[in-house]
N, C-alpha and C positions, 0 to 999 in steps of 0.2 A: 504494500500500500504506500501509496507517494502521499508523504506527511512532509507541510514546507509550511514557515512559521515567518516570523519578522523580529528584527530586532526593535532597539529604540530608534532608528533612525529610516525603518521600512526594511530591511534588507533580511532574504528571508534566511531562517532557521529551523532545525526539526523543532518540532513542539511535543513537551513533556505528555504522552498519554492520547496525542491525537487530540484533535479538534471536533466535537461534536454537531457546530453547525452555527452559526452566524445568531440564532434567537439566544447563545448558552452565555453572554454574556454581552456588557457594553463597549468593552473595548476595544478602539477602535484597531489599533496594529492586529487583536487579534482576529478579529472581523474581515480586514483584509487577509490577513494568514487565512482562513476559511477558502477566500475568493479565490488565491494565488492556486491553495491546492485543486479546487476546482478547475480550473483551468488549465492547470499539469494532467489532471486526470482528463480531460479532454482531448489534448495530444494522441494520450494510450489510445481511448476511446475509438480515435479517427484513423487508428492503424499507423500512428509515425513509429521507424527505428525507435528501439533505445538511444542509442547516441543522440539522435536529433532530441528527445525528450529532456536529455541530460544537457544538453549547449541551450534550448531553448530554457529549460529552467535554470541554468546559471545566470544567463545572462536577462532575465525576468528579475532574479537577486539582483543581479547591479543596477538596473533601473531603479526600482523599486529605493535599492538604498540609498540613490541620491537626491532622497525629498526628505522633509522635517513631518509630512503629514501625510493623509491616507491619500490614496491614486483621486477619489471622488471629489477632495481638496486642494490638489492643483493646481496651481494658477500658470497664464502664461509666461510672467516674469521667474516661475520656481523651472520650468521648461526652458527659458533663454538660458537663466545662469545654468544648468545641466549642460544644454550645448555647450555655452562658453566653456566650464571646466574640462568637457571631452576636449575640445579642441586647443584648449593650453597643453593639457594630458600627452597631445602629440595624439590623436587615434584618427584615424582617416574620416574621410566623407562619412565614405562608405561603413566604417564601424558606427559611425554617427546616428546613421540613416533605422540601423540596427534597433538603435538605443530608442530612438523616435518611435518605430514600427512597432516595437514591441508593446513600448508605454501608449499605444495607440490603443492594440487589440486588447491590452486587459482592462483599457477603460472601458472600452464598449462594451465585454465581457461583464464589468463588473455593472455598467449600465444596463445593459439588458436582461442579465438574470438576479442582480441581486438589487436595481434600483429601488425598487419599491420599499423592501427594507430596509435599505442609507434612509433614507426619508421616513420611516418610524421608528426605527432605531435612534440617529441621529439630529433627527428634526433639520435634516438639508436634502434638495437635489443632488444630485450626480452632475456636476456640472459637464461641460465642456472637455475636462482635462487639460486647459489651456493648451490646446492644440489649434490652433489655426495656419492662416497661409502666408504668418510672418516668420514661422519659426520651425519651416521647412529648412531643412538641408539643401544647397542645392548639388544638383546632380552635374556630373561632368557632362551628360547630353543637353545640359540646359541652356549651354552656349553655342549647338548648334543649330548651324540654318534648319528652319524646319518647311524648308521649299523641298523639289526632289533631292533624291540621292546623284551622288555622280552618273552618270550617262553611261551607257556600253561601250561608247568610242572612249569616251574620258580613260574607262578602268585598262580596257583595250592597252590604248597609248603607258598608261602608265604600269603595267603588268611588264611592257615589252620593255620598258626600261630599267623595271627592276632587273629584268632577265640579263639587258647588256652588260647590267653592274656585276651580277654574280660573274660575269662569263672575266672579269676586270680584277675583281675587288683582292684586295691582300691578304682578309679572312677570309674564304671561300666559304667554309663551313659555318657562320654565321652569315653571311648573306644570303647562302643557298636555302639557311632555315629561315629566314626570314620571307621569301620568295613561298615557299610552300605555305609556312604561317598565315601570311595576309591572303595567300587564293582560299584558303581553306573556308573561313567564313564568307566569303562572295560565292563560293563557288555546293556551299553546304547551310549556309542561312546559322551558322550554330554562333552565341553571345558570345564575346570576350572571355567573360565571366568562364562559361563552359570550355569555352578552346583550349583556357591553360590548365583545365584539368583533366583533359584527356589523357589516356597511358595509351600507348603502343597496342596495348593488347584491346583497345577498343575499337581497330581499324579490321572492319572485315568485309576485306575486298570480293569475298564471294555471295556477301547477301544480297539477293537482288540484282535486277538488272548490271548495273556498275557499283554494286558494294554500298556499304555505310557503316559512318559511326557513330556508336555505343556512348549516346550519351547519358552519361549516369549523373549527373549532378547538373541534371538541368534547372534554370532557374526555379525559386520557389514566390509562391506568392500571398500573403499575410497569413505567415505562418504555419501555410502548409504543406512544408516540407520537400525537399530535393522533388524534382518531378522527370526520372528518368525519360528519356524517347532516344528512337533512331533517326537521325536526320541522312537521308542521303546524300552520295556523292554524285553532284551533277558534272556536264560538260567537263569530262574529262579528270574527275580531281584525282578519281582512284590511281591514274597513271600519276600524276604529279606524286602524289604519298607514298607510291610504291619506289616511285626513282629515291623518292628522299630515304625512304626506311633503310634499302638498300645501298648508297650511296653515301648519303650525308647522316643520317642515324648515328653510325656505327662511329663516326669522329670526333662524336661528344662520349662522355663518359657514361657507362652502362646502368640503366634507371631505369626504373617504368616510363616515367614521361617522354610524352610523342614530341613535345618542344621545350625542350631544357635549356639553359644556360652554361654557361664554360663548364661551370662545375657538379651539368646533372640536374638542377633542381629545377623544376616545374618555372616558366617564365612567368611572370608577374601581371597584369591586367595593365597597370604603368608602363612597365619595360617594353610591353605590346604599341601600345600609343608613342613612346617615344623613338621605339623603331620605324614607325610607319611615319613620324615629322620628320625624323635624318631623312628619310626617301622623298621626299618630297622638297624638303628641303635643297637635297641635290637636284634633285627633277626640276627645282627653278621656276617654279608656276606660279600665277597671278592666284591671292591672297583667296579668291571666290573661286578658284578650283583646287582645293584643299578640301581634303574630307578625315573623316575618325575613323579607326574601325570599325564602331559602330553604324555607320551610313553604308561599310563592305556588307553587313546585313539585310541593312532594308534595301539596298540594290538588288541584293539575291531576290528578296523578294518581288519588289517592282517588275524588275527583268524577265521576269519569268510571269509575272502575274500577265505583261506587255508581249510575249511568247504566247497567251492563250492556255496558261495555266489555269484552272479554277480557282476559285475564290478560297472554297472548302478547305483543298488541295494546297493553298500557301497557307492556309492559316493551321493546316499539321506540319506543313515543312520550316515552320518561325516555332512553332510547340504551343502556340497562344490556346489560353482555355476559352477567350470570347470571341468573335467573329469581329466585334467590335475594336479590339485592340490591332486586330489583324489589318483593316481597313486603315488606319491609323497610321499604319506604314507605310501600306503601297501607296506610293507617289507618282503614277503616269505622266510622262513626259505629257508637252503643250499638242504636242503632234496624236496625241493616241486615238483621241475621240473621233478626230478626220480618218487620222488609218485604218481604225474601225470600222468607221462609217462605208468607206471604198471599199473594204473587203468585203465586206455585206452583199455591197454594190455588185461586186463585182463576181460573188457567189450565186445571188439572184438572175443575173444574165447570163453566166453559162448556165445556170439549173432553165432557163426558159431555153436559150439557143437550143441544149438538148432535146429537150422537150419537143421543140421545130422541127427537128431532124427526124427525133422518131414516127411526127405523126405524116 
């Protein structure tokens, strides 16, 4: 039984004997300690790993400890100075984002099944959580354009120039992985996020058509845990990974990881971004055709959506659970709804010329 309690400062602890239930007493920590365990036991409930149960309740402990009051008391200046201290602390965005999200879902958790009782227990609402849209994190995508992705000619040109670099460069073996790295999301639609966690043994060039990979720590979304899928390899990637597995693999040091660093270890989401500005960098281009890797994503998807892929069909090759998020990406160039429109055209008058013919 997952028993998780709070100290004097919110931060949770076992509780002597178990918690009987939020009516067994007024106090407030332990009233939340009630909540907290509820909501661990929800986890089990919904089928997460143990380990995910284990990092999500750790780190529900640290939120949790960095308030003087309960989660329902809140305010959004007890939320800013939280951020500000993460980010003195040194912890990234991205650990940040964590710290937000988490203290997100247990307010609403603690809103919707245990409101009514903060309110006769305590004589208050369940406010807000002082969460609003000032005290977002912001996101490293949130500085980028959000017109389309780069063009096919655009990634074209610039694919061909990584290529001359490799065929030039002084580190072979780092450019060449770098060359595979960045096709790998354009060319398979998989997050940053997921790409630098892939191992070697996730590439399985015989499933399907032309292969795919094994992604096992696909993003997760409010707190519901890793969401494995197989994204496949389009337009040719399974030969690129194979040239690499066989070629450039073997000249970093022996790991799991499909893209490691001089010394093996799994590259970084950072070290990804700031590989793909040196390239560009070098590649010399005007400030508005610069892209993230994240944008080598939504190209996949656009690209393909602009190919006469289904809607349906990019919105399992991105791994999105709404249709709505999927739509959100594809970006069609200014040309598609004409090009459309003519092929239509131009499907409609052979289907009649036939038609002419046969009678």
């Amino acid at each position: 039984m997952l028993q998780v309690g709070v100290g004097e400062r919110g931060g949770l602890r076992l509780v002597e004997g178990g918690l009987a239930g939020p009516d067994a007493g007024v106090d407030p920590w332990v009233f939340q300690a009630v909540c907290a365990e509820a909501f661990a036991r929800s986890w089990v409930v919904r089928g997460f790993a143990p380990s995910t149960v284990r990092g999500y309740t750790s780190l529900l402990s640290r939120v949790l400890g960095r308030f003087d009051c309960p989660v329902w008391a809140v305010g959004a200046e007890d939320v800013d100075e939280m951020l500000h201290a993460l980010a003195v602390a040194g912890l990234t965005a991205g650990t940040r984002r964590q710290y937000l999200q988490m203290l997100r879902d247990f307010h609403a958790f603690v809103a919707q099944r245990y409101g009514a009782q903060v309110r006769a227990v305590f004589g208050v609402p369940v406010g807000d959580g002082g969460l609003d849209r000032f005290n977002r994190v912001r996101h490293a995508g949130d500085d980028a354009a959000v017109g389309p992705p780069p063009s096919h000619e655009r990634l074209q040109g610039f694919f061909s120039f990584v290529r001359s670099q490799v065929a030039v460069a002084s580190d072979y073996r780092s450019a060449a992985r770098d060359y595979a790295m960045l096709r790998t999301p354009y060319l398979s639609a998989v997050r940053v996020s997921e790409l630098v966690r892939l191992d070697q043994a996730d590439v399985y060039p015989g499933l399907g058509p032309a292969g795919k990979l094994h992604v096992r720590f696909g993003k997760a979304a409010n707190t519901s845990g890793p969401r494995p899928r197989w994204a496949p390899m389009l337009e040719g990637l399974e030969k690129i990974l194979a040239w690499y597995l066989a070629d450039v693999r073997p000249m970093f040091p022996t790991t799991p990881a499909l893209f490691c660093d001089e010394e093996g270890q799994p590259m970084k989401t950072g070290s990804v971004r700031d590989r793909l500005a040196r390239l560009l960098d070098l590649e010399g281009v005007a400030w508005d055709e610069r892209f993230t890797p994240h944008a080598l994503r939504r190209a996949c998807a656009t690209h393909q959506y602009e190919r006469g892929m289904d809607l349906i069909a990019v919105q399992q090759l991105l791994g999105h659970r709404h249709i709505a998020s999927t739509m959100a990406y594809v970006k069609p160039s200014q040309r598609f709804v004409e090009d459309a429109w003519r092929q239509a055209t131009d499907s409609a008058v052979r289907a009649l010329t036939e038609e002419r013919r046969g009678a």
